[in-house]
N, C-alpha and C positions, 0 to 999 in steps of 0.2 A: 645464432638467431634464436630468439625466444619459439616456442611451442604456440602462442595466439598467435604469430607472423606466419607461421608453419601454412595453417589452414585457416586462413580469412573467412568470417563470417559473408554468404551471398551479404551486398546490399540490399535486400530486399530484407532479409530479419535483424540487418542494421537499422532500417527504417522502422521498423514495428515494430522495436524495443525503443528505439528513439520517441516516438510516437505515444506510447505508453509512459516513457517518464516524463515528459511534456507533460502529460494531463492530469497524471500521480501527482506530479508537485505544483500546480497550476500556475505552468512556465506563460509569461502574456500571450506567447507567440500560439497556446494552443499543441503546437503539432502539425499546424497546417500544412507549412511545407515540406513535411512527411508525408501527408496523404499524397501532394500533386507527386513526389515520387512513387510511392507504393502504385498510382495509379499508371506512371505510366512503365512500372516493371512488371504490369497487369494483372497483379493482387486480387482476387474476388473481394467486393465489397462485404460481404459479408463476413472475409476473414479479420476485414477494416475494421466492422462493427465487434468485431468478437474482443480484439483487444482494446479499440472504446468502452467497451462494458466492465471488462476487468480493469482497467485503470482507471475508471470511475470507481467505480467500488472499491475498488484499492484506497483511491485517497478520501472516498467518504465515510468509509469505516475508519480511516487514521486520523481523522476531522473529528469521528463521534468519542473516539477512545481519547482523544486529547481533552476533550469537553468534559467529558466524563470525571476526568482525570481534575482538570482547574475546577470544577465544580464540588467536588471533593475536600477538595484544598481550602476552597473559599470556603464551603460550609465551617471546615473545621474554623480556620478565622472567628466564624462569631460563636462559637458552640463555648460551653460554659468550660472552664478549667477543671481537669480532669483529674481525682486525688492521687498521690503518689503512691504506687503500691509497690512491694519487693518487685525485684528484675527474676522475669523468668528466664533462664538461658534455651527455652526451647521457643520461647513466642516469637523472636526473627525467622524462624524456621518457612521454606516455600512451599507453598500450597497450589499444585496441581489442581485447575478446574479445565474440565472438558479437554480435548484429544486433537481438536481442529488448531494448525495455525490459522488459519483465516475460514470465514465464511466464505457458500456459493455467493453469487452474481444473482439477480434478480429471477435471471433465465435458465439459473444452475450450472453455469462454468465453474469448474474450481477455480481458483487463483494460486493454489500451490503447488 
């Protein structure tokens, strides 16, 4: 038998990871009937809200970096041709900015 069959996640933090990628990927269904379980494995509402928040901002920050991203892109579309100059072998090279994978939540939950 595999090691995840070993020790079963409670359904109750099967719910509120279900719960959260419902809203992360804006499944139609919401989440909903996650909450009516969470509620009745008697979850504090406010543990409810806490990963509401982080999976709202989970997928509205991957909403705004996607934008960001086509917007980018389109720009280059109309931008003037750009003269051809020697290939530098260090210009693909990656550039570390800032230390966070992801920003806080509104209220200052991490998400990571």
């Amino acid at each position: 038998m595999s090691e995840s069959h070993a020790n079963p996640l409670h359904p109750s933090i099967v719910a509120l990871v279900a719960l959260a990628a419902n809203i992360a990927s804006n499944h139609p269904n919401q989440g909903l009937c996650q909450v009516d379980r969470l509620k009745q494995y008697g979850v504090a509402k406010e543990q409810i809200d806490s990963v509401i928040e982080i999976a709202r901002h989970i997928r509205d920050e991957t909403s705004e970096k996607a934008d960001a991203r086509f917007d980018a892109a389109y720009g280059e579309a109309f931008a003037p041709a750009k003269p051809k100059l020697k290939v530098d072998p260090f210009a693909n090279l990656a550039v570390v900015e800032g230390g966070a994978c992801c920003t806080p939540t509104q209220s200052g939950q991490s998400c990571c």
